[in-house]
N, C-alpha and C positions, 0 to 999 in steps of 0.2 A: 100642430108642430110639437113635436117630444121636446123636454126640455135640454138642455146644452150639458153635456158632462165636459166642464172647463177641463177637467185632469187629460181628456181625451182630444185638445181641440192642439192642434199642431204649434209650438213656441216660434216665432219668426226672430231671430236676434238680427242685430247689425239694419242695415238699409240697403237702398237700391242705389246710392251716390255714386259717382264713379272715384278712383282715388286724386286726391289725397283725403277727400271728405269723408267714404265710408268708414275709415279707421278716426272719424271725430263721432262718431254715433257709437263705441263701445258702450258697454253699458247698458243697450235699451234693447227690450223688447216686447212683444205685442202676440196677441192672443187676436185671431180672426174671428172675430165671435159672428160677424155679418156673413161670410164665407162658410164658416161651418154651419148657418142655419137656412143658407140654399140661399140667401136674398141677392136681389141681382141691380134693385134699383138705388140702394146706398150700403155705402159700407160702413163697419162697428167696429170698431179696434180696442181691444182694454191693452193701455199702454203702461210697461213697466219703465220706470226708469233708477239705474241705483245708484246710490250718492255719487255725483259727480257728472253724471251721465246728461245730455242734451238730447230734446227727442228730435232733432232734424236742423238743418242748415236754415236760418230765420227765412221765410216765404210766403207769398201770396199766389192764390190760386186763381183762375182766368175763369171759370169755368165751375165754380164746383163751392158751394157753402161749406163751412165747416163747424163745428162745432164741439166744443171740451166741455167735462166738467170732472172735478177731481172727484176719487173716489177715499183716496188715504194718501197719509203723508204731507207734505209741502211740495210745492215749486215755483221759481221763479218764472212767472209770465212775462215773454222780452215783446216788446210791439216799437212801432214809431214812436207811441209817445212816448217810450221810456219803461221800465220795470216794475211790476205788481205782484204780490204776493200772492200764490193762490194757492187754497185751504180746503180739505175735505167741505164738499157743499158747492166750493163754487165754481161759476162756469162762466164761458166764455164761446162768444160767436163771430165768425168769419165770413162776411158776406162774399161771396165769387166776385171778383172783377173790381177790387178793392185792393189797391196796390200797399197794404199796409202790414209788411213782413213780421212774422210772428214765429214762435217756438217756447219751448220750457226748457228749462234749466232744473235739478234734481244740487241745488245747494244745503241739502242738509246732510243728516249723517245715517238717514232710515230711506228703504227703496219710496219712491211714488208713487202712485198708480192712477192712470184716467183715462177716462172714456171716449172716444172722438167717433164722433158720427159724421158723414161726408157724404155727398153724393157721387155717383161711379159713372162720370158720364164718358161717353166712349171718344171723345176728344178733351185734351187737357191740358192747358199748359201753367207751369209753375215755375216762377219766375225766384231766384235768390235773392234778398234785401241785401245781404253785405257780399254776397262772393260777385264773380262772371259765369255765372251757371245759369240756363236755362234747361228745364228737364217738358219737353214735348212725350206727353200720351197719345195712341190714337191702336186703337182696338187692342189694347194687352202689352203693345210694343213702346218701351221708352228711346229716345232719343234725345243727348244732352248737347246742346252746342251754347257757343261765348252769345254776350246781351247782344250783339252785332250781327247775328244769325250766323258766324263760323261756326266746324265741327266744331266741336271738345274734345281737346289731347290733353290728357295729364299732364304736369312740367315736365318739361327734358325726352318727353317724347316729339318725334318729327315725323307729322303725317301728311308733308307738305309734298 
């Protein structure tokens, strides 16, 4: 495998949320590094976040380990137990099927940057800690519906 030219690997900004959450990810983006290097059994994300910016709606996955480790900068680690600082070096892991919702926070005044390693399994579901979001994977296709297995309408839409 040739090595990765970052300058050439595609920027992803924003997320895949449906509204009103995708315009709560400004701020963040991420660099396919697993995707650019052909891998198909887990994915690499180097994740940017700049001051202020959150990397995703706090979640646990069903299906899928996860794993961070900072590369630069600061941010705040949000989990059940409550909030941890974490600092170029340190990391952190997400076992699948571990209902213990998680994300990072970008509270300082310099971007962030970290690494998240996943598995890419071809069924997936990830569950929201604080909203009514569920987001179902299943071969490439998402589908979001409320913790009570309804569709998902944004407010003030009526898809009844």
């Amino acid at each position: 495998m040739k090595k990765l030219d970052l300058a050439k690997v595609p920027l992803k900004a924003g997320s895949i949320y449906p509204p009103p959450y995708a315009e709560q990810m400004e701020g963040r983006s991420s660099l396919r590094l697993g995707q650019a290097a052909g891998l198909t059994q887990f994915g690499v994300n180097l994740v940017t976040l700049k001051p202020g910016a959150l990397s995703s709606l706090r979640h646990w996955h069903q299906a899928e380990d996860e794993f961070v480790l900072m590369i630069s900068g600061e941010c705040v680690m949000v989990t059940d137990d409550g909030e941890e600082i974490m600092r170029q070096g340190d990391c952190a892991g997400f076992p699948a099927n571990t209902p213990d919702g998680h994300h990072f926070i970008n509270r300082g005044d310099t971007p962030a940057v970290f690494l998240v390693v996943g598995a890419k399994a071809r069924e997936e579901v990830v569950t929201c800690s604080d909203v009514d979001l569920v987001l179902t994977l299943k071969d490439g296709i998402a589908t979001y519906t409320h913790k009570d297995g309804r569709p998902y309408a944004p407010e003030g839409e009526d898809h009844g």
